[in-house]
C-alpha positions as CSV (number, residue, x, y, z in Angstrom):
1,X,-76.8,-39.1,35.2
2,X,-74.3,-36.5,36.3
3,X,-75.7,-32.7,36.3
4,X,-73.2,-30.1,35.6
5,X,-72.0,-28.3,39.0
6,X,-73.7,-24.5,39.2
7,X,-70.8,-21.7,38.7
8,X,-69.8,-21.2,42.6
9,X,-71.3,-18.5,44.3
10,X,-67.6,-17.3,45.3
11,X,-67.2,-16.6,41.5
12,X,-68.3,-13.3,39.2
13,X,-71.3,-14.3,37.5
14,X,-72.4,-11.9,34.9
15,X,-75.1,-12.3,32.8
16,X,-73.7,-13.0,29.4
17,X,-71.6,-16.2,31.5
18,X,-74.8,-17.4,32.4
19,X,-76.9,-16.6,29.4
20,X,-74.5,-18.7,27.6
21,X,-74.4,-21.8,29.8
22,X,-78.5,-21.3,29.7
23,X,-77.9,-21.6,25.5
24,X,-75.8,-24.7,25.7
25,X,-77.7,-27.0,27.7
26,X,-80.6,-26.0,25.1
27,X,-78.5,-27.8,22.3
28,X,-78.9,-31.3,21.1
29,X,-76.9,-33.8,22.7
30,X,-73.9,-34.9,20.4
31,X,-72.1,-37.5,22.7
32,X,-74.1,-39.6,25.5
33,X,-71.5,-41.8,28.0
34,X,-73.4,-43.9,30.1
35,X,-72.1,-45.9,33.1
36,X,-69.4,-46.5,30.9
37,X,-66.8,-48.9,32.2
38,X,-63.0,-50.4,31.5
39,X,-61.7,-53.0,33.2
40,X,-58.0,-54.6,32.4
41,X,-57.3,-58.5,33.2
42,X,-53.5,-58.3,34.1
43,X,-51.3,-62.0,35.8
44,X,-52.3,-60.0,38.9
45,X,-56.0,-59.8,38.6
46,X,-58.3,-57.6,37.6
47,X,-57.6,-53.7,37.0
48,X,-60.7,-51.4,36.9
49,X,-60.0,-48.4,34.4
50,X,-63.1,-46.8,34.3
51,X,-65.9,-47.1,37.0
52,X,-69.5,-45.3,35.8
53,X,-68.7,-42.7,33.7
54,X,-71.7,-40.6,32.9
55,X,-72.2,-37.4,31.1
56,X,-73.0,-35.3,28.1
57,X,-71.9,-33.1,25.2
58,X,-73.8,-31.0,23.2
59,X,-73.4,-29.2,19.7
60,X,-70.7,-26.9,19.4
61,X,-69.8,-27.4,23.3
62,X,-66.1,-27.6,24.3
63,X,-65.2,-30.0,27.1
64,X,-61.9,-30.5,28.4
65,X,-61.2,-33.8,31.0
66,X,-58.9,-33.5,33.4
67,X,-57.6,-35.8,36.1
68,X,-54.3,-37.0,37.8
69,X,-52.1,-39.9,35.6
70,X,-54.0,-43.0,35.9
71,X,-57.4,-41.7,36.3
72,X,-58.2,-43.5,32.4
73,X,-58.1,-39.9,30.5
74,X,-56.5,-42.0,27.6
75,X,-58.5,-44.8,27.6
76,X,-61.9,-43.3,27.5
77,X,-60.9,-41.1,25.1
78,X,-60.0,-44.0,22.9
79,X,-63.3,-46.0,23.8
80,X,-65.1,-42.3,22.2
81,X,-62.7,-43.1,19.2
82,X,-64.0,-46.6,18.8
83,X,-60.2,-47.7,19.2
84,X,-60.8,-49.5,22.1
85,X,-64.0,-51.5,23.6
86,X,-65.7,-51.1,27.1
87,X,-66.1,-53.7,29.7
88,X,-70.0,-52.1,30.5
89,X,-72.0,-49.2,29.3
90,X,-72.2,-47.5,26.2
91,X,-71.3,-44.7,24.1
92,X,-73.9,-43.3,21.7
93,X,-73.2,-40.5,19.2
94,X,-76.5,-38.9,17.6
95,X,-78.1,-41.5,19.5
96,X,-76.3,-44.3,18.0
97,X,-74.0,-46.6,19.5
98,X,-70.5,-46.0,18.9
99,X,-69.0,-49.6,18.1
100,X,-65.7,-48.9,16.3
101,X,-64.0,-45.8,14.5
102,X,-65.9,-43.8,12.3
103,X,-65.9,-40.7,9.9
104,X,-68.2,-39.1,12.5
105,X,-65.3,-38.5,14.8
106,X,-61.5,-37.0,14.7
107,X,-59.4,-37.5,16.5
108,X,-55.5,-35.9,17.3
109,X,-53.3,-37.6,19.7
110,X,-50.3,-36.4,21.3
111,X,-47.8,-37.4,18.8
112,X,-47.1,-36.6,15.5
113,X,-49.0,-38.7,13.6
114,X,-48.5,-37.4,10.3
115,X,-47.4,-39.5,7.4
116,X,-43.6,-38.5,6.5
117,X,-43.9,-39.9,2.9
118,X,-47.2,-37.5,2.0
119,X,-46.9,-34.2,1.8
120,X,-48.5,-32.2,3.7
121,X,-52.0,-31.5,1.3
122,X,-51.8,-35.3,0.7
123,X,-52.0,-36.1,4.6
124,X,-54.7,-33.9,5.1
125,X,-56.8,-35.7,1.9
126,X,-55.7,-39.3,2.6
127,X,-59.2,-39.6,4.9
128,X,-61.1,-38.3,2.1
129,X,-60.0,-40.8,0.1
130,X,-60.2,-43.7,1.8
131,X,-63.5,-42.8,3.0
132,X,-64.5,-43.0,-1.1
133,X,-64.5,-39.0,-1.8
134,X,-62.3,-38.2,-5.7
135,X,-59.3,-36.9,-5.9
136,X,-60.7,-33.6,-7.1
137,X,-63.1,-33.3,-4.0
138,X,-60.3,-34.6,-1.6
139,X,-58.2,-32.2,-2.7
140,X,-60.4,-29.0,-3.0
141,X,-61.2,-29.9,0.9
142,X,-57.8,-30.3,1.9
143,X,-56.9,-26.8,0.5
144,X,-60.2,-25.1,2.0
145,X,-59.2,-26.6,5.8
146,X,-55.2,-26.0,4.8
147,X,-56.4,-22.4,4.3
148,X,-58.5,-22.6,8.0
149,X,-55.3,-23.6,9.8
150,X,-53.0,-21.1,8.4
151,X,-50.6,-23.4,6.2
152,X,-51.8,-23.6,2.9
153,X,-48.6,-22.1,1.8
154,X,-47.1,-25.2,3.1
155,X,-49.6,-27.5,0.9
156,X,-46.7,-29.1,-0.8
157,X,-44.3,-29.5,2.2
158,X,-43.9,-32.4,4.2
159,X,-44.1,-33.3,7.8
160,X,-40.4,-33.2,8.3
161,X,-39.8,-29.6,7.3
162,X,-42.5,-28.3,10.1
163,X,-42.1,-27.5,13.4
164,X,-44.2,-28.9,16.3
165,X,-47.1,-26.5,16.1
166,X,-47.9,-26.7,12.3
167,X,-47.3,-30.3,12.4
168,X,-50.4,-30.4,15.1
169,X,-52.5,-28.0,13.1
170,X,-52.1,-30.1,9.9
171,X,-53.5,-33.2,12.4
172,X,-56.1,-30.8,13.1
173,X,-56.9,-30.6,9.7
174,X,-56.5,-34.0,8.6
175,X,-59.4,-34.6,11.0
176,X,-61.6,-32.0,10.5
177,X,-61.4,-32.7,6.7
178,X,-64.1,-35.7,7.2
179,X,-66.4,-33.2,8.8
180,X,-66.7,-34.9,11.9
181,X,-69.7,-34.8,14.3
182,X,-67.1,-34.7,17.3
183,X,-63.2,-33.8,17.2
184,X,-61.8,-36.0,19.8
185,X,-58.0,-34.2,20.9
186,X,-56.4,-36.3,23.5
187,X,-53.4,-34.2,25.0
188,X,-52.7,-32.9,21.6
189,X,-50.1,-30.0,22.9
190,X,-48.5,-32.1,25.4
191,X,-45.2,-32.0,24.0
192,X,-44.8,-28.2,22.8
193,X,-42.8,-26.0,24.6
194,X,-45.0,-23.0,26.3
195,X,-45.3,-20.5,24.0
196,X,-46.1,-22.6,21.2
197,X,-48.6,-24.6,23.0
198,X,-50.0,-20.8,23.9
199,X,-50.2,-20.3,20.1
200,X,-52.0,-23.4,19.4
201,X,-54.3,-23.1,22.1
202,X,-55.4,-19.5,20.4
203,X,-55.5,-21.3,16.9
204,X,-57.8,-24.0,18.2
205,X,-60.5,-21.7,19.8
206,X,-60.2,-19.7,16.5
207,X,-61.1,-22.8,14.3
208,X,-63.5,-24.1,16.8
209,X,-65.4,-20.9,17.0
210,X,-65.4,-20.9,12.8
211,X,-66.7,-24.4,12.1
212,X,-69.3,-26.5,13.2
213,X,-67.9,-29.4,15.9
214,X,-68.2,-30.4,19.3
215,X,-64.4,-30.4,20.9
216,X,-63.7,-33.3,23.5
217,X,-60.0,-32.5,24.3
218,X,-58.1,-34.7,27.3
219,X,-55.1,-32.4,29.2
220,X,-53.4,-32.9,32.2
221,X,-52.8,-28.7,32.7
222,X,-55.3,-26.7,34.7
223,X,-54.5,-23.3,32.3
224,X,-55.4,-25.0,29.3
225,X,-58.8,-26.2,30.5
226,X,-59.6,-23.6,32.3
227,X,-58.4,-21.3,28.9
228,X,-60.4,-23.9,26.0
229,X,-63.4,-25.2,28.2
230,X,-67.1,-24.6,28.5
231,X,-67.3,-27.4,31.5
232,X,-64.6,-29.6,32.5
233,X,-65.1,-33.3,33.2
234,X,-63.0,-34.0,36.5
235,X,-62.0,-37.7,36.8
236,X,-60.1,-39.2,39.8
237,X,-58.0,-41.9,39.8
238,X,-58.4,-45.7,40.9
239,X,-60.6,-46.7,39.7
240,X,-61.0,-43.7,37.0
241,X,-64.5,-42.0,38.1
242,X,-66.4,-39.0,37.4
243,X,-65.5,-36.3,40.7
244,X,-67.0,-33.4,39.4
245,X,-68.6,-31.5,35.7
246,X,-67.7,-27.7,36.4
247,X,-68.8,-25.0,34.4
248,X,-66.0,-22.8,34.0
249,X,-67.2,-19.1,34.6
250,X,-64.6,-17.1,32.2
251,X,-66.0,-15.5,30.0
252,X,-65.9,-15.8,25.7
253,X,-63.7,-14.9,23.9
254,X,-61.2,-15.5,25.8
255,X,-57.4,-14.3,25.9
256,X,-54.5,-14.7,28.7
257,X,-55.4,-11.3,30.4
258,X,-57.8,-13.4,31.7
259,X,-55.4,-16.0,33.4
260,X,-55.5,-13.3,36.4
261,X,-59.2,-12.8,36.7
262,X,-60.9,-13.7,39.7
263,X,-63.6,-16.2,37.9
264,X,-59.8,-17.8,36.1
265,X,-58.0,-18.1,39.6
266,X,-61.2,-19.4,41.7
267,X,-61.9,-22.2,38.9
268,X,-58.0,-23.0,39.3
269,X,-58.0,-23.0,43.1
270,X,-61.1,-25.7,42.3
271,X,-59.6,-27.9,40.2
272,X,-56.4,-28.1,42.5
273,X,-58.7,-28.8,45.6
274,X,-59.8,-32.1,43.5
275,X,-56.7,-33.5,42.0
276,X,-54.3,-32.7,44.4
277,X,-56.3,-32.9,47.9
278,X,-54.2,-32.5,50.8
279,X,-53.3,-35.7,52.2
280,X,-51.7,-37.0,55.6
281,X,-48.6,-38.2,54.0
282,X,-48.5,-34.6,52.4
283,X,-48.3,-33.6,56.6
284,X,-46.2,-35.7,57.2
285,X,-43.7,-34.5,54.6
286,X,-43.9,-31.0,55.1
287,X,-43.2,-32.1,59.4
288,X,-39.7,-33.4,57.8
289,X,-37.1,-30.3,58.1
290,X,-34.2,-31.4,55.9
291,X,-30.9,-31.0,57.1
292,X,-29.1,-28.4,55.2
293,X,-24.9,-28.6,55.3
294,X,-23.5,-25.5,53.4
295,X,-20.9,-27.1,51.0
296,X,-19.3,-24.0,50.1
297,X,-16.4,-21.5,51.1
298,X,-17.8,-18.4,49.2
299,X,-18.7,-15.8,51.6
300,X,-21.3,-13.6,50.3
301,X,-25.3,-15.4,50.0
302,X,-27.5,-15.3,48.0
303,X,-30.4,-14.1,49.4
């Protein structure tokens, strides 16, 4: 089983940082992965996904994966969903195996997955209400998390009168309205622009710090793991394997004067050393000097 990396002697450990890492590995275990694998048959042959993915997640933890495209960041985040079988290994939640989708987890994808036709209250109870809960219930609920996300002046709107962000925090809501064990979030502010991903990344760690869920949340961008995570589950690519479980140093609460700090930049300088490692193709790229022709007649530069 894969044991979190210690904080890097290079970085500012204080004792609050440490104190709360100390804290979380005292917490039950929500989510187990153990030599979890994937592997695609293709005309080809065989394509290996995943490779033994082991690790933990405990109550109330925040753990972002990262990894270059094509390390299986989608795909095991849909085999935590129950949307999608394993080749080998298991998945066990509470201690039980995970063997389809379930109330016990939520889960926000990239997209806007919204119903257009429902308004916006409606969206956030239809899980209620298919998972048996009255209309009275489903709605009460749907106006208390409406309320936690900041939109329950926009109970009666629907999807297409929102922009990107409050679509995604209505898909936050939607799934936290089953009270899920686990909120599973896989690239959920991929296609914001910057400052409102900035804004939802805020919003998130403000509901996350309010309620009672473990957060699972799948990114390609170094800031944003670095800014959400308690540890961050490295994967490299072909076959999709575990490279590292750091503990990221920054301390709680956090906010973007922090993007500067020397425990934000030294986690960042990591994480670039193990997705993008220098290779000898890089070498020889940087050996080719391209050969500039200056196409124009003006006569002043501009540098």
């Amino acid at each position: 089983m894969l044991n979190p990396q210690p904080v890097p002697s290079y970085l500012i450990q204080s004792e609050p940082v440490r104190e709360r890492f100390d804290r979380l590995k005292s917490r039950e275990v929500i989510l187990e992965v153990r030599d979890l694998g994937k592997r695609f048959d293709t005309p080809t042959g065989h394509h290996i996904a995943l490779n033994d993915i082991n690790f933990k997640t405990h109550r109330r933890e925040f753990v972002c994966v990262l990894g270059p495209s094509g390390c299986g960041k989608s795909t095991l985040i849909r085999i935590l969903a129950g949307l999608e079988q394993q080749t080998s290994g298991a998945v066990l939640l509470d201690g039980e195996p995970v063997e389809g989708p379930g109330a016990d987890r939520g889960m926000v994808f990239q997209g806007y997955t919204l119903f257009p036709w429902l308004t916006v209250k409606k969206n956030v109870m239809f899980g209620l209400k298919m998972n048996g809960h009255s209309t009275m219930h489903a709605e009460r609920e749907a106006l208390q998390w409406l309320d936690l996300v900041g939109l329950t002046k926009f109970a009666d709107a629907y999807p297409h009168q929102l922009s990107g962000g409050m679509k995604q925090r209505v898909a936050i809501a939607r799934a936290l309205a089953n009270r899920p064990r686990i909120l599973l979030m896989d690239e959920p502010f991929g296609a914001l622009d910057a400052q409102t991903r900035a804004k939802m990344q805020t919003h998130l760690l403000d509901i996350w710090r309010n309620i009672d869920v473990t957060v699972l949340f799948i990114t390609h961008d170094l800031d944003e793991a670095i800014f959400l995570a308690d540890r961050i589950l490295v994967l490299k690519a072909n076959p999709g394997e575990v490279q590292e479980l750091i503990e990221v140093p920054v301390p709680r609460p956090r906010d973007y004067s922090q993007v500067t700090s020397p425990e934000f930049l030294a986690t960042k300088a990591r994480l670039e050393a193990l997705i993008h490692p220098p290779t000898e193709h890089d070498a020889e790229d940087d050996a080719v000097k391209p050969h500039m022709v200056r196409m124009t007649d003006v006569d002043d530069n501009v540098e």
